[in-house]
C-alpha positions as CSV (number, residue, x, y, z in Angstrom):
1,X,-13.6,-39.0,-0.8
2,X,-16.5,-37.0,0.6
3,X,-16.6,-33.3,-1.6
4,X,-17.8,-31.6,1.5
5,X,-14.7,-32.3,3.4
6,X,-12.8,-31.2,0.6
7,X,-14.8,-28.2,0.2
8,X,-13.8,-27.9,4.5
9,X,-10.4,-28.3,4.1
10,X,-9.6,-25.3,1.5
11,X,-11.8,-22.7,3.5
12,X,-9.9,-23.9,6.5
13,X,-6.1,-23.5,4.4
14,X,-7.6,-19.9,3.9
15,X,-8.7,-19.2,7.3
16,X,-6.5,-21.1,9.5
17,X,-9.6,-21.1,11.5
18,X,-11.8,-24.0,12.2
19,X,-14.6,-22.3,13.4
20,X,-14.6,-19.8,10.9
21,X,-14.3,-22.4,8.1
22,X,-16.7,-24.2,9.7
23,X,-19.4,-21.4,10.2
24,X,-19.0,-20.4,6.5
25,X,-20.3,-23.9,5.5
26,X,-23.2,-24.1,8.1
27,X,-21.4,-26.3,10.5
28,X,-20.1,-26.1,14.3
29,X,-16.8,-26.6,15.3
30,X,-17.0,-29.7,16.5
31,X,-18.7,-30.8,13.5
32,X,-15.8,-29.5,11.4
33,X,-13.4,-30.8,13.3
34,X,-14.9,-34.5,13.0
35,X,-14.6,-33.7,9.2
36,X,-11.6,-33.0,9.0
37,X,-10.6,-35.6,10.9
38,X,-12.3,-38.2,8.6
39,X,-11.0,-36.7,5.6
40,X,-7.3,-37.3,7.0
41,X,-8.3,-40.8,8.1
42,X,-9.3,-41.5,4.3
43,X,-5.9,-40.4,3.5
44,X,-3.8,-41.5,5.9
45,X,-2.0,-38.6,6.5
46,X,-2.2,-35.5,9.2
47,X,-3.3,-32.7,7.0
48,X,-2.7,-30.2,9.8
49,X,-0.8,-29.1,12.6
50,X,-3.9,-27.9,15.9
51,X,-2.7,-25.8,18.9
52,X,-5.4,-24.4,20.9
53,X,-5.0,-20.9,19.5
54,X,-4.1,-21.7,16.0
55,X,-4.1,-24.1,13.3
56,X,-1.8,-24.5,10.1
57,X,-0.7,-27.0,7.1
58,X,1.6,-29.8,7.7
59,X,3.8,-30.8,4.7
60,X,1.6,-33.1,3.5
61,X,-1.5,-30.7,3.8
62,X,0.6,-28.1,1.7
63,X,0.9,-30.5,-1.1
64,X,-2.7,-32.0,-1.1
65,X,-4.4,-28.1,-1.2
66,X,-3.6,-27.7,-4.6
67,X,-5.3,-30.9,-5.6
68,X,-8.1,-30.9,-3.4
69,X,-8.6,-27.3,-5.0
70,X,-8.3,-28.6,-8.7
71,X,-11.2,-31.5,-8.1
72,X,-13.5,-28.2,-6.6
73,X,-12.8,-26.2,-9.4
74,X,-13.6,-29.5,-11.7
75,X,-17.0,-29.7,-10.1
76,X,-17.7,-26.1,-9.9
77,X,-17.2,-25.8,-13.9
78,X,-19.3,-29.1,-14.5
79,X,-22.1,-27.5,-12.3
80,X,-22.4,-24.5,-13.8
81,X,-22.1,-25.9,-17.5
82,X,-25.6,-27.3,-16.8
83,X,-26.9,-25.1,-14.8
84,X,-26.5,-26.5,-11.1
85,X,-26.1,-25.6,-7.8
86,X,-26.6,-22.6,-6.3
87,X,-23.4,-20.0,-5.7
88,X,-25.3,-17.5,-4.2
89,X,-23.2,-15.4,-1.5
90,X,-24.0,-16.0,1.6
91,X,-22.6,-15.9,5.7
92,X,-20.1,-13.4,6.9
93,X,-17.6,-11.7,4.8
94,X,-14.8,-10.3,7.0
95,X,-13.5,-7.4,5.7
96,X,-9.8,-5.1,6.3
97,X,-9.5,-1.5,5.3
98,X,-7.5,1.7,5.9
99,X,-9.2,3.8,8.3
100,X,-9.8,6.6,6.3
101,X,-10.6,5.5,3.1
102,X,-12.9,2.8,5.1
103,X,-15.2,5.6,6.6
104,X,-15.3,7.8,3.5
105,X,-16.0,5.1,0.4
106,X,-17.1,2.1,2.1
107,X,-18.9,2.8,4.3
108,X,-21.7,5.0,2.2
109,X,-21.8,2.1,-0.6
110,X,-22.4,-1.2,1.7
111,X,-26.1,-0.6,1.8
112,X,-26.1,-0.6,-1.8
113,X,-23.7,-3.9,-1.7
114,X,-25.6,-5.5,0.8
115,X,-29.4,-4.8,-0.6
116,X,-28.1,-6.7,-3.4
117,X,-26.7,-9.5,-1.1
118,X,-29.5,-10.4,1.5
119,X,-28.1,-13.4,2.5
120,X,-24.9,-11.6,3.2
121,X,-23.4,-10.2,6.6
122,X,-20.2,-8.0,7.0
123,X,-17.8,-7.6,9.6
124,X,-15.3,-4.6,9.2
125,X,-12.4,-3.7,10.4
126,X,-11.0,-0.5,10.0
127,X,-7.1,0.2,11.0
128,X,-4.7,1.8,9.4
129,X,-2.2,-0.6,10.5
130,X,-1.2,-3.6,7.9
131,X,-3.1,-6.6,9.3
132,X,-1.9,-9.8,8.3
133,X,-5.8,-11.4,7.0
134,X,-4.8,-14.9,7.1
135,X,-4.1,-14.6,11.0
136,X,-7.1,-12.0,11.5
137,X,-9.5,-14.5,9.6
138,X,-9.8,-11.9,7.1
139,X,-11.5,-12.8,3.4
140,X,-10.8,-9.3,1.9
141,X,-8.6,-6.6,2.9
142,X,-8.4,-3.3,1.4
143,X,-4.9,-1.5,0.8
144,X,-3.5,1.7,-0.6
145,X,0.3,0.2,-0.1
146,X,1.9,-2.4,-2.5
147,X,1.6,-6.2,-2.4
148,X,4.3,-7.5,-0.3
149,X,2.7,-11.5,0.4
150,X,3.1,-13.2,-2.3
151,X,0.5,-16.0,-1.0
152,X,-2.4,-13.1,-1.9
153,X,-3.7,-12.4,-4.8
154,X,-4.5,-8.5,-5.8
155,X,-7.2,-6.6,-7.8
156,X,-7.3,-3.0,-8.5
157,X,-10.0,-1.1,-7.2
158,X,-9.4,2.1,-8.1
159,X,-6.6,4.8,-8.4
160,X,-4.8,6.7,-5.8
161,X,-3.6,10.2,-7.0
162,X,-1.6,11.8,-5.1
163,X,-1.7,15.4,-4.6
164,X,-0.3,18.8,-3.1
165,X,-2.8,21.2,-1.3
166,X,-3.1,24.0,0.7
167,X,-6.0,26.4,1.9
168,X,-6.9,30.0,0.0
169,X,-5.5,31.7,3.3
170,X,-1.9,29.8,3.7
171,X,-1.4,30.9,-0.4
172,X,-2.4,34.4,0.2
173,X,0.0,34.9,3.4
174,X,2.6,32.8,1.7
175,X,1.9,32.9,-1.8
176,X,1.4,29.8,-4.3
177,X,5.0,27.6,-5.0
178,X,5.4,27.7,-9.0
179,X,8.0,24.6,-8.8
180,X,9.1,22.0,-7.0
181,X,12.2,23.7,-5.7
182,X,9.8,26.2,-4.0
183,X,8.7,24.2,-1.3
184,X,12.0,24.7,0.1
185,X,10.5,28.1,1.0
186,X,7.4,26.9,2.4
187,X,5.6,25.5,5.3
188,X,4.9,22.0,4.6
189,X,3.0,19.3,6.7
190,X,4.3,16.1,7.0
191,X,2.9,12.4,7.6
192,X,5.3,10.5,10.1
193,X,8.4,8.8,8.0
194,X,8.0,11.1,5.0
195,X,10.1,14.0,4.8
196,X,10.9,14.5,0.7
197,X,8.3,14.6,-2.5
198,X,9.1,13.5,-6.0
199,X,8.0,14.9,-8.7
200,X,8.1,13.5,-12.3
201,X,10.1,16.0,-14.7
202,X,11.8,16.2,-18.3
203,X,14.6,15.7,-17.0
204,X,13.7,12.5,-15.0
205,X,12.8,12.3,-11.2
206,X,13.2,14.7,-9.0
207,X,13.1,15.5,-5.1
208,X,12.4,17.6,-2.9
209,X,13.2,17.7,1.1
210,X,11.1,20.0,2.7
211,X,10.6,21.9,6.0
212,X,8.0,20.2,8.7
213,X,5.6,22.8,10.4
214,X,3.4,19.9,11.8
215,X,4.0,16.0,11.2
216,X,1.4,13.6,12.4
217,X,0.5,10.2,12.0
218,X,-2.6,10.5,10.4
219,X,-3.5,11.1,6.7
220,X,-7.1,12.8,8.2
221,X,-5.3,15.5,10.6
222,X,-2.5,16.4,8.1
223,X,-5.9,17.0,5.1
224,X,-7.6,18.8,7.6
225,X,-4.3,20.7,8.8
226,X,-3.9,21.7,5.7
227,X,-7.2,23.2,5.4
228,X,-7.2,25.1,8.3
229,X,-4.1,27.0,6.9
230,X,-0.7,25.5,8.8
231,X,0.8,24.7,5.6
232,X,1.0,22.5,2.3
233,X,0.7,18.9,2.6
234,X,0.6,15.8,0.5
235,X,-2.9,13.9,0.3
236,X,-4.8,11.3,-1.8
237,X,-7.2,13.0,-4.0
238,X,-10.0,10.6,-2.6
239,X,-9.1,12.2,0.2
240,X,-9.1,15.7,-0.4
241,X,-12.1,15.7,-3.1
242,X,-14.9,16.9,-1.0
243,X,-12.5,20.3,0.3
244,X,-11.2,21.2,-2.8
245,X,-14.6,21.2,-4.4
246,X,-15.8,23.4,-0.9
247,X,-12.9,25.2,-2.1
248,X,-11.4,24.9,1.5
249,X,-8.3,23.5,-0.6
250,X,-6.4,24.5,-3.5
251,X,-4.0,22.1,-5.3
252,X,-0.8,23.3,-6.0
253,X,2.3,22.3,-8.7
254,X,-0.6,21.3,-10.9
255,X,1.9,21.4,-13.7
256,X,4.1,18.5,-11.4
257,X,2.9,15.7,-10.9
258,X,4.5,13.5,-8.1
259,X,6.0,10.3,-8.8
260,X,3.7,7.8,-7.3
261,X,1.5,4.6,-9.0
262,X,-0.6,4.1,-5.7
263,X,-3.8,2.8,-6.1
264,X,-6.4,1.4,-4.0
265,X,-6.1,-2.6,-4.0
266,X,-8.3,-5.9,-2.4
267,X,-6.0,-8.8,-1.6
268,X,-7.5,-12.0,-1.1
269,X,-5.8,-15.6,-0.9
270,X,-4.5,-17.2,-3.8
271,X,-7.1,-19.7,-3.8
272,X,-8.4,-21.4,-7.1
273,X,-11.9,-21.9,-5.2
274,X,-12.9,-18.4,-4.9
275,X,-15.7,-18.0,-2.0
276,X,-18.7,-16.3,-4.1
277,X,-19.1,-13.7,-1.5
278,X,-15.0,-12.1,-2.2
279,X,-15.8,-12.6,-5.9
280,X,-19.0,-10.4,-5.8
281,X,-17.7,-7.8,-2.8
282,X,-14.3,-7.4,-4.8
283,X,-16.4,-6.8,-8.5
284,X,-19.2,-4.5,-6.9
285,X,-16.8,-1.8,-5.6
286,X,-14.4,-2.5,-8.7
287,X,-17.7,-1.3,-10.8
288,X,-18.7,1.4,-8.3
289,X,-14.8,3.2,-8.5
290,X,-14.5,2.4,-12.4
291,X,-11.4,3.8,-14.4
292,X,-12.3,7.0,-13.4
293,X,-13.6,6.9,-9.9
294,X,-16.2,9.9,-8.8
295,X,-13.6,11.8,-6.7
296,X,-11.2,12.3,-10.1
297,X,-14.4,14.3,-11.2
C-alpha cells in the first residue's frame, strides 16, 4: 500500500476537496484523482462518494480513515525518533475568523507568523458569519462562540472578557449605573438577538433586561456607538482596549462582572495527522495571546 496515497486520502477526508488535498501535497488534480483511485483499487472498495461539486466518505471510507491515520501517525513517530524527514510548513493555510477580531489581532501579527514560515502562504477569510470549514476548505477557523461540531477539535487562544462601557460624556449627562438594576434607567445599545445582561452576584446569577437606544448587527458600530455617547453597551475587552486606554470609554459595574466564559478558540479537524502548518499557526498565536493577552493590560 503506497504511503503517499494514504498520506492523500486523510487530507482529502479533511478537505472534501481533491484539488485542495492535492495542491497541499504538490500534485494536480488529475494526479490526485489517479491516486486515489489506485489506492481504492488495492483495496477493493470505493473509498468515496464524487459529484462534480463535492466529494465525501462512503461507509467503507469512514471506517478505513481511522486506520490509514494510525499507520501515518506510526511513521511520523518512527521518523522523528531518528531524526527524518522534514515537517517543515509549507503551501497554503486557509484560514476563518470573526471580522472584527480578524482585522484588529490577526492581521498585525501575520508578518511576524509568516517571516518565520517562508515557505508558507495564507488565505483569509474574514466573516462574521459561522462558516462551516470542512465545506469552505478551511484548515483553521477562528471563533469567539462555543464548539457546537463535535468532528472539530478546539484550542484556546486566548480569553474573551466581556465588558460594559460607555463614553466620559454619556456618564456625565446620565450619570455612572452603581448596579446592575440601574441600567433599567439607562440608555443601552444593543447587538441584534441580545436584549438582557447577566451579572455574576452573591446571591447567584442575575439579569437584567434593558432599554435599546440603538441595536445593530455589528459588534464594531455598537463599540464605536458607544464611544460617541448614544449609550452603554456590552463589548469584548479585545475590542474596547485601544478606547478605554484613549480614554474615549469608561467601563462601568466594575464591581459586576457578567456571567460569560467566552474566549477566543481555533477549531481544526479531529485528525490524528495534524498538517504541520495548523500545528505551528494554532501554537504561534496561542504564544502571542498567552494567559494574559496584551489587551487585559
Amino acid at each position: 500500500m503506497n504511503i503517499e496515497h494514504l498520506k492523500l486520502f486523510v487530507r482529502l477526508a479533511n478537505t472534501f476537496n481533491i484539488t485542495q488535498a492535492g495542491s497541499e501535497l504538490g500534485l494536480s488534480a488529475a494526479v490526485a484523482s489517479a491516486h486515489i483511485n489506485k489506492l481504492e483499487q488495492s483495496l477493493g472498495v470505493r473509498l468515496l462518494h464524487r459529484t462534480t461539486r463535492k466529494v465525501s466518505l462512503t461507509e467503507e471510507g469512514k471506517a478505513f480513515l481511522p486506520h490509514a491515520e494510525e499507520v501515518l501517525g506510526s511513521i511520523e513517530a518512527a521518523r522523528a525518533a531518528v531524526g527524518a524527514g522534514d515537517s517543515s510548513p509549507k503551501g497554503t493555510l486557509r484560514v476563518t475568523a470573526p471580522a472584527s477580531f480578524g482585522r484588529m489581532h490577526l492581521i498585525p501579527a501575520i508578518k511576524g507568523f509568516l517571516d518565520s514560515y517562508p515557505e508558507l502562504n495564507i488565505d483569509l477569510r474574514l466573516s462574521d458569519s459561522i462558516i462551516d470549514m470542512v465545506e469552505g476548505g478551511f484548515d483553521v477557523a477562528i471563533r469567539n462562540a462555543g464548539l457546537k461540531d463535535s468532528s472539530l477539535i478546539a484550542r484556546k487562544l486566548a480569553t474573551d472578557e466581556r465588558i460594559l462601557c460607555a463614553s466620559p460624556d454619556y456618564i456625565a449627562q446620565y450619570g455612572k449605573p452603581e448596579k446592575p438594576e440601574d441600567l433599567q434607567q439607562h440608555l443601552c445599545i444593543h447587538i441584534l438577538g441580545l436584549q438582557s445582561l447577566s451579572f455574576k452576584t452573591e446571591k447567584g446569577t442575575q439579569t437584567i433586561k434593558t432599554y435599546a437606544r440603538l441595536r445593530t448587527d455589528n459588534g464594531e458600530a455598537m463599540r464605536d456607538a458607544s464611544a460617541a455617547g448614544l449609550g452603554i453597551s456590552l463589548n469584548s475587552k479585545w475590542s474596547a482596549y485601544q478606547l478605554l486606554r484613549e480614554g474615549k470609554l469608561v467601563q462601568v459595574l466594575e464591581d459586576y462582572p457578567l456571567d460569560s466564559d467566552a474566549a477566543i478558540w481555533a477549531l481544526y479537524p479531529s485528525s490524528r495527522l495534524l498538517a504541520p502548518k495548523v500545528r505551528v499557526f494554532i501554537d504561534y498565536f496561542a504564544n502571542l495571546f498567552g494567559d494574559y493577552p496584551y489587551w487585559q493590560q
